[in-house]
C-alpha positions in Angstrom: 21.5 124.2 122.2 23.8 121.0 122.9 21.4 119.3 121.3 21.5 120.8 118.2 25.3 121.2 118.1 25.5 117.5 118.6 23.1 117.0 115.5 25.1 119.6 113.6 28.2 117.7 114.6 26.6 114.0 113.7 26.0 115.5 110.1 29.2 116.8 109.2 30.9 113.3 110.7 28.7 111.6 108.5 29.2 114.4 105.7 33.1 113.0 106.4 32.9 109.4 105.8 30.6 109.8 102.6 33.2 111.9 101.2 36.2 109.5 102.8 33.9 106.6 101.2 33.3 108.6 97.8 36.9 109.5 97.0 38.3 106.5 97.7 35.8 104.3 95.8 36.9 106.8 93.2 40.1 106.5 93.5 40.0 102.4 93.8 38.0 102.7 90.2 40.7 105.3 88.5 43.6 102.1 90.2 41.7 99.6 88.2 41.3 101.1 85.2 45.1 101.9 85.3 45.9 98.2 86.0 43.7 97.0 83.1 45.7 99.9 80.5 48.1 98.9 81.6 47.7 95.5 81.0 46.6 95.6 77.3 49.6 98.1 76.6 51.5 94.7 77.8 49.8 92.8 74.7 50.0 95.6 72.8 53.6 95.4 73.0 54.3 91.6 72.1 51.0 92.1 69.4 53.3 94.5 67.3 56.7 92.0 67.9 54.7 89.4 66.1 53.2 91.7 63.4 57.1 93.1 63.2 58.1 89.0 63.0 55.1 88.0 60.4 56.7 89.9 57.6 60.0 88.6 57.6 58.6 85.0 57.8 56.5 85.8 54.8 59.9 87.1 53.4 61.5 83.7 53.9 58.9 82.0 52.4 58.4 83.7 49.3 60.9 82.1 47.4 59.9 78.7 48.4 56.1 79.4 48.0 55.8 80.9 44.7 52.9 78.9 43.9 50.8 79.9 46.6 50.5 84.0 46.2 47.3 84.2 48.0 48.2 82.9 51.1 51.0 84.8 51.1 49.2 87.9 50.2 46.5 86.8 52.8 48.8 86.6 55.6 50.0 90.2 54.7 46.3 91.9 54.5 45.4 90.0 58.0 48.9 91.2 59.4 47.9 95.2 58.2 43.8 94.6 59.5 45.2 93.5 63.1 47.7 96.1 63.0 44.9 98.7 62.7 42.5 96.9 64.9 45.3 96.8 67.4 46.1 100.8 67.0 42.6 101.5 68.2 42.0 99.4 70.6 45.2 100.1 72.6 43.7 103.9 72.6 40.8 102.9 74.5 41.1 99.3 75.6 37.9 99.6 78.0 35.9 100.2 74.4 33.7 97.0 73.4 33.5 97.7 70.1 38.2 98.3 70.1 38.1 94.9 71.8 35.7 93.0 69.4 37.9 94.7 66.3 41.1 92.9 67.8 39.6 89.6 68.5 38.1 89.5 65.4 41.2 90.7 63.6 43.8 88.3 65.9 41.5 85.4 65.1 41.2 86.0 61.1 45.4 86.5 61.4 46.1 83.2 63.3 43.5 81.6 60.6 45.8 82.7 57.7 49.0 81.8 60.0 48.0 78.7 59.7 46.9 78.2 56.4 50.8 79.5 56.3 52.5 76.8 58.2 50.2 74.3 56.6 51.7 75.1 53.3 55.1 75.3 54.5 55.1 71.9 55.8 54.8 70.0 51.9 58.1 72.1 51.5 60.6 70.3 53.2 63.5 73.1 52.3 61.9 75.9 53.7 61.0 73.4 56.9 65.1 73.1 56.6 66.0 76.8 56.0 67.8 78.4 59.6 66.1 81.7 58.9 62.5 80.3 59.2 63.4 78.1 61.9 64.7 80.9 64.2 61.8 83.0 63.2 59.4 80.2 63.6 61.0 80.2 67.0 60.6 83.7 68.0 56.6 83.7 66.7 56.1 81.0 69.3 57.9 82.4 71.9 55.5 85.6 71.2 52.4 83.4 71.0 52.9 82.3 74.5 54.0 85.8 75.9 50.6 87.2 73.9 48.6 84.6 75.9 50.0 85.4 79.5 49.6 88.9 78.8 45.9 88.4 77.2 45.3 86.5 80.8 47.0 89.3 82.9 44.8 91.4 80.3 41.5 90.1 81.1 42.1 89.3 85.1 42.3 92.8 85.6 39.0 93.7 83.7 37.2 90.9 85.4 38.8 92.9 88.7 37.6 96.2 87.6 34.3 94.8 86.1 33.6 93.3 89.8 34.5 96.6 91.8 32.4 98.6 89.5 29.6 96.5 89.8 29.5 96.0 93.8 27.3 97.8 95.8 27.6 101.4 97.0 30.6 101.4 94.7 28.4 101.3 91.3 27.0 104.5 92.7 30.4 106.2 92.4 31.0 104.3 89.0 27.9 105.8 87.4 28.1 108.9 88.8 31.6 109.3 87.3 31.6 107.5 83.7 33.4 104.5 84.2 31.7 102.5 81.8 32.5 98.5 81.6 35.9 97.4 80.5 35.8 94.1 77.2 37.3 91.0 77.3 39.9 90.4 75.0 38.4 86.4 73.7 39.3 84.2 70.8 36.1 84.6 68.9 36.3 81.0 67.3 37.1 77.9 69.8 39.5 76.5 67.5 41.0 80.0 67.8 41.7 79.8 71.4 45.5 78.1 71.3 48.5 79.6 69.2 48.4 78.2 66.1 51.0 75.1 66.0 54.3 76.7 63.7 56.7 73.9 65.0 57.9 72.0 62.1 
């Protein structure tokens, strides 16, 4: 009879530390998906400063770039496709397809941003005008705080990636939905630094 109380008691002590072992890989996983949510709400917040910024700069330059319409106008339908690639993506920042839209979108907007500055340069009055410098100045400021946060952004997906991936915790991760959290990358190399807007 000892016997067998001993074996009962070796079960539920093991029974114990799968279920100690189980909810706190769960919990770990829930942490890290927090963290990485987080994180991207972090972009998400300096992503919609600089789509707040990019209108007033194309405000500024109107009246000294009458000639050039279409970038203008281009700048303006970029600024409105990130905008709405950015709304769903900071929904569900773990989605692959959210964080592809963005990328896509941010890279297609810093293309037309600097088609933008590229024109504003032959105009040596707008390059003078204290409204465009100041905003100029802001945009720039944001570009940096975009990158740190896209950084912050993708260490803690790399993070959550990892722990989802390690063994026995994959177990818990498939067992329980948590799918694999996307990179936010620069599609296009020449993408990868802020576009240059100091005159």
């Amino acid at each position: 009879m000892t016997i067998g109380l001993m074996f009962i008691g070796a079960v539920i002590l093991i029974g114990i530390f799968v279920l100690i072992f189980v909810i706190g890989a769960y919990n770990a996983l829930v942490t890290l998906r927090n963290r990485y949510k987080n994180a991207y709400s972090q972009i998400d917040v300096q992503l919609k400063r600089r789509y707040d910024l990019i209108p007033n700069l194309v405000e500024t330059a109107k009246g000294y770039l009458q000639h050039e319409r279409g970038t203008l106008e281009a700048v303006i339908t970029a600024r409105n496709a990130a905008v709405s690639a950015n709304t769903r993506a900071a929904q569900n920042p773990g989605d692959a397809s959210a964080m592809k839209g963005i990328s896509s979108a941010e890279s297609a907007l810093s293309g037309v941003m600097s088609r933008l500055f590229a024109l504003a340069e032959a105009y040596p009055n707008l390059k003078a005008n204290e409204t465009m410098m100041s905003l100029i100045e802001e945009l720039t400021s944001t570009e940096n705080k975009i990158s740190f946060a896209r950084q912050a952004y993708n260490d803690a997906v790399m993070t959550y990636n990892t722990r989802r991936e390690v063994f026995p915790t994959n177990f818990i991760a498939n067992t329980f939905n948590f799918g694999p959290a996307e990179l936010f990358v620069i599609e296009k190399p020449e993408q990868k630094e802020a576009p240059k807007v100091a005159f």
